[in-house]
C-alpha positions as CSV (number, residue, x, y, z in Angstrom):
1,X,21.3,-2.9,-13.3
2,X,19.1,-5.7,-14.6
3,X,18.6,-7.8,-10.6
4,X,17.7,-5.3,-6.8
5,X,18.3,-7.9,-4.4
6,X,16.6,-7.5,-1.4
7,X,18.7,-9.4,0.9
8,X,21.9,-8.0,-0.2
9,X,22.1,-5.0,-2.4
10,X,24.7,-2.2,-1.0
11,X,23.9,0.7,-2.4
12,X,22.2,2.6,-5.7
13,X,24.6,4.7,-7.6
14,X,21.9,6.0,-10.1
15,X,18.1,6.5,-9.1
16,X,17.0,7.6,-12.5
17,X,18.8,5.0,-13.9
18,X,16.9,2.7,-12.1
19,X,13.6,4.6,-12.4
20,X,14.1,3.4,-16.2
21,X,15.1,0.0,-16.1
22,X,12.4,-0.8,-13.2
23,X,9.6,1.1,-14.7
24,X,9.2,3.2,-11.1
25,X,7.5,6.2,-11.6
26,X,9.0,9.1,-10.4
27,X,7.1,10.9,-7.3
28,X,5.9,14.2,-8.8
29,X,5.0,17.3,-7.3
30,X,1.6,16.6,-8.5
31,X,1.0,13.7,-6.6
32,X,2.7,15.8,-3.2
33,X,0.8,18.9,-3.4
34,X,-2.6,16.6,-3.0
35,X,-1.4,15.3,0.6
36,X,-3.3,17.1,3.5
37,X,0.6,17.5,4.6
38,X,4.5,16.0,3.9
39,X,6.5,14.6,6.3
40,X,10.7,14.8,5.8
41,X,11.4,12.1,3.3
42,X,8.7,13.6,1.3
43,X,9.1,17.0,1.3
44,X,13.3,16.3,0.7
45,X,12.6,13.9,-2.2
46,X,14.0,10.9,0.2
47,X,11.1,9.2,-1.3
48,X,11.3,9.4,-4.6
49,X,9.2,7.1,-6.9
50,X,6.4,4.8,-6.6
51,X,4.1,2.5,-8.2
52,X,0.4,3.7,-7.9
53,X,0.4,5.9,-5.3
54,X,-2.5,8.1,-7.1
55,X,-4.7,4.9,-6.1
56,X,-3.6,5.8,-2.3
57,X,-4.2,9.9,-2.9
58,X,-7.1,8.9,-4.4
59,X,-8.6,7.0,-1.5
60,X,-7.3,10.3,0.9
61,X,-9.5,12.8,-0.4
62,X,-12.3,10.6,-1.0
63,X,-12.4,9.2,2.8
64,X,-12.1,5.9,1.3
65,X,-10.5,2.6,3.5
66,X,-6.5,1.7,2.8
67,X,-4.2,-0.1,4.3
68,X,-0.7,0.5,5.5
69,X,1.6,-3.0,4.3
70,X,5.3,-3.3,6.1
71,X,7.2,-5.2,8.4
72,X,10.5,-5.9,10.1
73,X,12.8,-8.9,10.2
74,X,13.7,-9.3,14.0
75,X,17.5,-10.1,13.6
76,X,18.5,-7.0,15.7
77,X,17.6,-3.8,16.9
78,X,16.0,-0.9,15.3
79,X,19.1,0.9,12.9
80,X,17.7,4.5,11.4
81,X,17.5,2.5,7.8
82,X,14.7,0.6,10.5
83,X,13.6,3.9,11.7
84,X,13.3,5.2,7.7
85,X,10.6,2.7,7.1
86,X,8.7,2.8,10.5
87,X,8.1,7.2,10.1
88,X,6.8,6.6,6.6
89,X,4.1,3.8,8.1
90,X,3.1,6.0,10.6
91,X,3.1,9.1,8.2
92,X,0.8,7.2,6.0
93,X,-1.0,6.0,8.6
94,X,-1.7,10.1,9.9
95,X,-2.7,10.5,6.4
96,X,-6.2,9.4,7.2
97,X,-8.5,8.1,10.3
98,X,-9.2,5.4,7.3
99,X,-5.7,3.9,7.1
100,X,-5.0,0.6,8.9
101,X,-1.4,-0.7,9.5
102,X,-0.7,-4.6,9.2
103,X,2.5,-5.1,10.6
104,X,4.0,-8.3,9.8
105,X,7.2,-9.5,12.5
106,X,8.9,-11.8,9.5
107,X,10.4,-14.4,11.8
108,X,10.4,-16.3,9.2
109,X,13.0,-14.3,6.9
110,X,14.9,-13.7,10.3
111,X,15.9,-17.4,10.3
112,X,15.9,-18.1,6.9
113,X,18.5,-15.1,5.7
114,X,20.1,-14.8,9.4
115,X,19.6,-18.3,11.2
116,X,17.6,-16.2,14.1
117,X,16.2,-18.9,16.1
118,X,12.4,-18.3,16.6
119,X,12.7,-17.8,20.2
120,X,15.1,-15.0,19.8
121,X,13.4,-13.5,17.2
122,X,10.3,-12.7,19.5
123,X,13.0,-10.4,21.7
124,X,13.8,-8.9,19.1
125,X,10.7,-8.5,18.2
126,X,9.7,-6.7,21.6
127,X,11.9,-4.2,20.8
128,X,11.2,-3.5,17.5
129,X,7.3,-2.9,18.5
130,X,8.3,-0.5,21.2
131,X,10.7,1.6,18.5
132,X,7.3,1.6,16.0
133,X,4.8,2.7,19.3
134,X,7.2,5.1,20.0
135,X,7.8,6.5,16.9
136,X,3.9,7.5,16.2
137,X,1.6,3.9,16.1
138,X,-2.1,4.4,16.7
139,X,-2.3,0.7,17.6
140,X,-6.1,0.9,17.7
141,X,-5.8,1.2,13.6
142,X,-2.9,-1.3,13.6
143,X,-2.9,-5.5,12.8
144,X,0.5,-6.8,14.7
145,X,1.2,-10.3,13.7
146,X,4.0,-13.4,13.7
147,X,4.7,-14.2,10.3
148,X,5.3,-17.8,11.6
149,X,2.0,-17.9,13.3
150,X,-0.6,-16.3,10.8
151,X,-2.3,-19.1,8.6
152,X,-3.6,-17.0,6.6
153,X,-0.6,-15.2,5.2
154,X,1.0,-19.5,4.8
155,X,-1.6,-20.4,3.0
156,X,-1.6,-17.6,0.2
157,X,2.0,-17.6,0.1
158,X,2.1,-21.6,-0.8
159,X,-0.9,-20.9,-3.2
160,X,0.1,-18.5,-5.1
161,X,3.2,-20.2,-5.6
162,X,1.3,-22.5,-7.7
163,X,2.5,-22.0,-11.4
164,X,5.8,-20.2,-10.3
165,X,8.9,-21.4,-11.6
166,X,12.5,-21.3,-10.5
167,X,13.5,-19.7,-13.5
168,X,10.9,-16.8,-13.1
169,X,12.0,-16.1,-9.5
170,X,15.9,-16.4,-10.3
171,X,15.3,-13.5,-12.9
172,X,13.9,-11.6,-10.2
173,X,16.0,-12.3,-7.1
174,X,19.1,-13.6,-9.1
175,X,20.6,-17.5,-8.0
176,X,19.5,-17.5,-4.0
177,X,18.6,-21.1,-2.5
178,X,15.3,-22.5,-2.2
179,X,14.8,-21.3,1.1
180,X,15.2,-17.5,0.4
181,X,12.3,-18.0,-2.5
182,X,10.1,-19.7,-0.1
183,X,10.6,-16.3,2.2
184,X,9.6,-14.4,-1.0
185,X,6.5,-16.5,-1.1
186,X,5.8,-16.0,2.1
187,X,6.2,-11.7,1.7
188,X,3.5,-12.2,-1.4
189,X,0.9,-13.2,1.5
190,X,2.2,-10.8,3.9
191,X,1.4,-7.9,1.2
192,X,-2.0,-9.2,0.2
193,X,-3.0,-10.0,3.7
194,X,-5.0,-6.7,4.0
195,X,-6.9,-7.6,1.3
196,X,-7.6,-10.9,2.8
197,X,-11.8,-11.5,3.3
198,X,-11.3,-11.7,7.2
199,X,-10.1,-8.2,7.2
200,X,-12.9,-6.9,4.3
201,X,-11.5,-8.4,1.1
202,X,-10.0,-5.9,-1.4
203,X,-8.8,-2.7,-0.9
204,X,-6.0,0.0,-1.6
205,X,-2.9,-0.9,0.0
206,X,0.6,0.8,0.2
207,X,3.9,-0.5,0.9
208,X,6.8,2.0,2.1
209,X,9.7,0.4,1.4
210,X,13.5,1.1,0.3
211,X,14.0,0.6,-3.6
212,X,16.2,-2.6,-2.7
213,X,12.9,-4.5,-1.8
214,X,11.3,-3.7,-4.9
215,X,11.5,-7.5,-6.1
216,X,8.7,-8.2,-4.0
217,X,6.3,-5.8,-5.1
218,X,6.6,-6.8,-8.6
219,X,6.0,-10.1,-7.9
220,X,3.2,-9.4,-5.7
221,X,1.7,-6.6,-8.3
222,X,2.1,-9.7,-10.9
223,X,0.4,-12.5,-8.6
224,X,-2.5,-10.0,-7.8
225,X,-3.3,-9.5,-11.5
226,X,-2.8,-13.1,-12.4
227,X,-5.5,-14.0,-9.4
228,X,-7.9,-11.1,-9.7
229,X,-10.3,-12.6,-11.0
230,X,-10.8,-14.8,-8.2
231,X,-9.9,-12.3,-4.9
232,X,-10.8,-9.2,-6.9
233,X,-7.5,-8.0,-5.2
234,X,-6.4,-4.5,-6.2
235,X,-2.3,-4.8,-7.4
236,X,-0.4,-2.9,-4.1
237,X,1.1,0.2,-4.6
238,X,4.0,1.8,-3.2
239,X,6.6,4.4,-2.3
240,X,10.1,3.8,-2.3
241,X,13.2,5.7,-0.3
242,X,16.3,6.1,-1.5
243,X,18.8,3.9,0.8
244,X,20.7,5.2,3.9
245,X,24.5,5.2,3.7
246,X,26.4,3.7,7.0
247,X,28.8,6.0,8.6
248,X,31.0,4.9,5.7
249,X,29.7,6.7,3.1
250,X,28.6,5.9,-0.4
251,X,28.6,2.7,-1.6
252,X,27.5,0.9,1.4
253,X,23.9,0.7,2.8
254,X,23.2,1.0,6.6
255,X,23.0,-2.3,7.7
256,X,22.3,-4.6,10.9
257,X,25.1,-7.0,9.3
258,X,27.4,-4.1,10.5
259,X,26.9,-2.9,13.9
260,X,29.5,0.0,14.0
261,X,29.0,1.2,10.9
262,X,25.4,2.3,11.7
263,X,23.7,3.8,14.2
264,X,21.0,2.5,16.5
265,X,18.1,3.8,18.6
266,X,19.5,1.5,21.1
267,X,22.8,3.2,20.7
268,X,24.0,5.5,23.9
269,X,24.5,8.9,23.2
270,X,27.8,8.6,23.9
271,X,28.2,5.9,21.8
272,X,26.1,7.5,18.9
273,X,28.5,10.8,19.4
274,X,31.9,8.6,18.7
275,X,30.6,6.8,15.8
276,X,29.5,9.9,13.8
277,X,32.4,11.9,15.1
278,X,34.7,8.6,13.1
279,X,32.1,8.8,9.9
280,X,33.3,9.3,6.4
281,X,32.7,13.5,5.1
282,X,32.8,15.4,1.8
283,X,36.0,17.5,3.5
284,X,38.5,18.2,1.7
285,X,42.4,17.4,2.4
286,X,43.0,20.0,4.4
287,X,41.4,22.9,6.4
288,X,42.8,25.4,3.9
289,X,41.5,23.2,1.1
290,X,37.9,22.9,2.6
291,X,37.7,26.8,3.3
292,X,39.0,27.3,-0.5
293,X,36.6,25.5,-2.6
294,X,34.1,23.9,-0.2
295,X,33.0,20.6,0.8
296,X,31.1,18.1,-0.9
297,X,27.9,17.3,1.3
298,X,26.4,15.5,-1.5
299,X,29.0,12.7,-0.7
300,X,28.9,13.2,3.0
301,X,28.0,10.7,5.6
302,X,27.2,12.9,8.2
303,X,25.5,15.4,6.3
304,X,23.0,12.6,5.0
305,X,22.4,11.4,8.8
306,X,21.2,15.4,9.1
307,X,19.1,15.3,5.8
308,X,17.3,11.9,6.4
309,X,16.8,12.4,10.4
310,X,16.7,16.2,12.0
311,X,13.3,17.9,11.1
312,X,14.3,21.5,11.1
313,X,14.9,22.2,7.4
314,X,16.4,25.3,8.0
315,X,19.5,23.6,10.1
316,X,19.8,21.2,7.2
317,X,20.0,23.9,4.3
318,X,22.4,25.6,6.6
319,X,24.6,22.7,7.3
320,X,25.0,22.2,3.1
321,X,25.1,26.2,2.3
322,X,28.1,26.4,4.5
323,X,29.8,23.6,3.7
324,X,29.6,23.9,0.1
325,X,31.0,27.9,0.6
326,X,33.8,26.3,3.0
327,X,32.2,28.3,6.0
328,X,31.9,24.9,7.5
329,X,34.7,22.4,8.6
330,X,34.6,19.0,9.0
331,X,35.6,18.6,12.9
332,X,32.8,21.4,14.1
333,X,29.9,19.9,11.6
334,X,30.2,16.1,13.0
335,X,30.3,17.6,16.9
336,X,27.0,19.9,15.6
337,X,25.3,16.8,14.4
338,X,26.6,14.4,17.1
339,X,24.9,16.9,19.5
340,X,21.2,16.8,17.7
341,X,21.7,13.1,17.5
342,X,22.7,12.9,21.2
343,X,19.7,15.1,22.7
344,X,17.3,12.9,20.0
345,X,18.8,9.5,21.7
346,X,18.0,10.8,24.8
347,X,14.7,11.9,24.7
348,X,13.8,9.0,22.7
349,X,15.0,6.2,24.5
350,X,13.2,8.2,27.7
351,X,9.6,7.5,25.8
352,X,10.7,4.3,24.6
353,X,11.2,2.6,28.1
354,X,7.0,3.4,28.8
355,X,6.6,1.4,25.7
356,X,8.5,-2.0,26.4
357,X,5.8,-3.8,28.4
358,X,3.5,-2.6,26.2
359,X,5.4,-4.2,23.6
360,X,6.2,-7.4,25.2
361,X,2.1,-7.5,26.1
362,X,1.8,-7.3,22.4
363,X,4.2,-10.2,21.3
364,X,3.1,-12.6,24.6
365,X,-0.8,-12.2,23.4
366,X,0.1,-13.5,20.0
367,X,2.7,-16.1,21.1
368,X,-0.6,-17.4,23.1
369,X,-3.0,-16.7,20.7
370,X,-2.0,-20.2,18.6
């Protein structure tokens, strides 16, 4: 794997293959055991490399300003890949009363990869702020913004384009058009925005992201190195996740693209139930089979949707111990799981109504701030 395209990739079949050809560095128990405490995707090695995340510990223990980098492109609803991202920001953000999220709304990529008008974008983007305030946001340490409608993050993504070649960015991203480069561009500002001088100039920042977007912190990482010496920026670091499956296992990542193959915090509970009760498993061919020599949760939809979203380790060992011993079938683990999704979906989308207006507030201020 010489090309992680950000707009497209599927899946990763080897992590520590791509540790190696990427140059990520793996995320070490060293690093974890420094962290005042670990949420799920740390603790179960969901996140598992990084670039420069010491400079983030670093800035932890020593009480020291850092920012929190991410964004979503509003061309649907939140899907748990979404949901992946916004619980690291908010982790990260917990880490210390000195983190700040910026929060970029990249309307911009929404109609350059999907054709999302702009004006549909900002409902999407309504509900996309209300999944990240209900999920955790302090919003009083938080910078919301429209990529379309922040100069600042225009004006550094057209400069530092300066020098760039198409060559350069095809070896990164592969052939894509024009456009898609320009929305690379434009994700180089977003990143260094924190370290913009209107919100105090240089300073650690960290990017969660899944590995499939690591295109754009290399080229950010480059750019910042290649204009330190006039912005004194420091290169971004970041953690990566490893990639949700949809409900159809291996080989294909969770994806907006395809609605009933992922699940949504939008989704009923009823709805959620059906599609994980229909989800690719590790089961064997039979009962008999399964009982026999055990299942194969490494390979199982559903018992991925238990490892990257229910909190109670315990439930998740139990789920794999039992399956792998064939204690477990197939047809009583997806109604177990269907049930801790359903109660989540419904106490969730319960908080998340409070948070709406508060999130259309949010999106109307900025619309009339320019």
């Amino acid at each position: 794997m010489r090309i992680l395209d950000p707009w497209s990739i599927t899946d990763v079949e080897d992590y520590n293959r791509l540790i190696e050809v990427f140059g990520i560095e793996v995320m070490s128990e060293d690093i974890l055991k420094q962290l005042p405490f670990l949420n799920r995707y740390f603790r179960r090695k969901i996140v598992f490399g990084h670039r420069d995340f010491q400079v983030i510990v670093k800035a932890i223990k020593n009480s020291e300003e850092y920012a929190v980098m991410s964004g979503i492109k509003p061309s649907s609803i939140y899907h748990l890949g979404s949901k992946i991202t916004a619980e690291q920001i908010v982790y990260l953000q917990q880490l210390s009363k000195k983190a700040r999220v910026f929060y970029a709304i990249a309307d911009i990529e929404a109609w350059e990869d999907n054709g999302i008008p702009f004006e549909k974008s900002l409902e999407y983007a309504v509900d996309n702020v209300a999944d990240l305030i209900t999920l955790g946001l302090d919003l009083k340490r938080a910078y919301i913004y429209l990529q379309s409608r922040e100069p600042r993050v225009l004006r550094w993504g057209y400069l530092f384009a300066r020098g760039l070649t198409r060559n350069l960015l095809e070896s990164i991203y592969g052939e894509k058009h024009l456009g898609m480069y320009m929305t690379a561009m434009v994700q180089v500002g977003d990143i260094l925005l924190p370290q913009h001088p209107d919100f105090g100039g240089p300073k650690p920042t960290i990017v969660p992201v899944g590995v499939d977007q690591d295109p754009h912190i290399r080229l950010t990482r480059d750019l910042a190195r290649k204009y330190s010496g006039k912005f004194k920026f420091v290169p971004p670091a970041s953690v990566y996740h490893k990639l949700q499956w949809s409900l159809k296992g291996p080989g294909h990542k969770m994806s907006k693209r395809d609605p009933m193959s992922c699940l949504t915090l939008n989704d009923s509970p009823e709805k959620a139930s059906i599609k994980i009760r229909n989800a690719f498993t590790g089961g064997r061919e039979t009962a008999e089979l399964q009982k026999k020599l055990g299942g194969k949760p490494e390979v199982c939809a559903v018992y991925q949707l238990a490892l990257y979203h229910i909190d109670d380790d315990e439930k998740v060992r139990q789920i794999f111990e039992e399956c792998k011993q064939g204690l477990r079938l197939c047809g009583e683990c997806k109604h177990e799981v269907a049930e801790l999704f359903a109660n989540f979906l419904r106490n969730y989308q319960h908080r998340k109504k409070t948070n709406i207006e508060r999130a259309r507030r949010i999106i109307e201020d900025l619309v009339a701030g320019y």
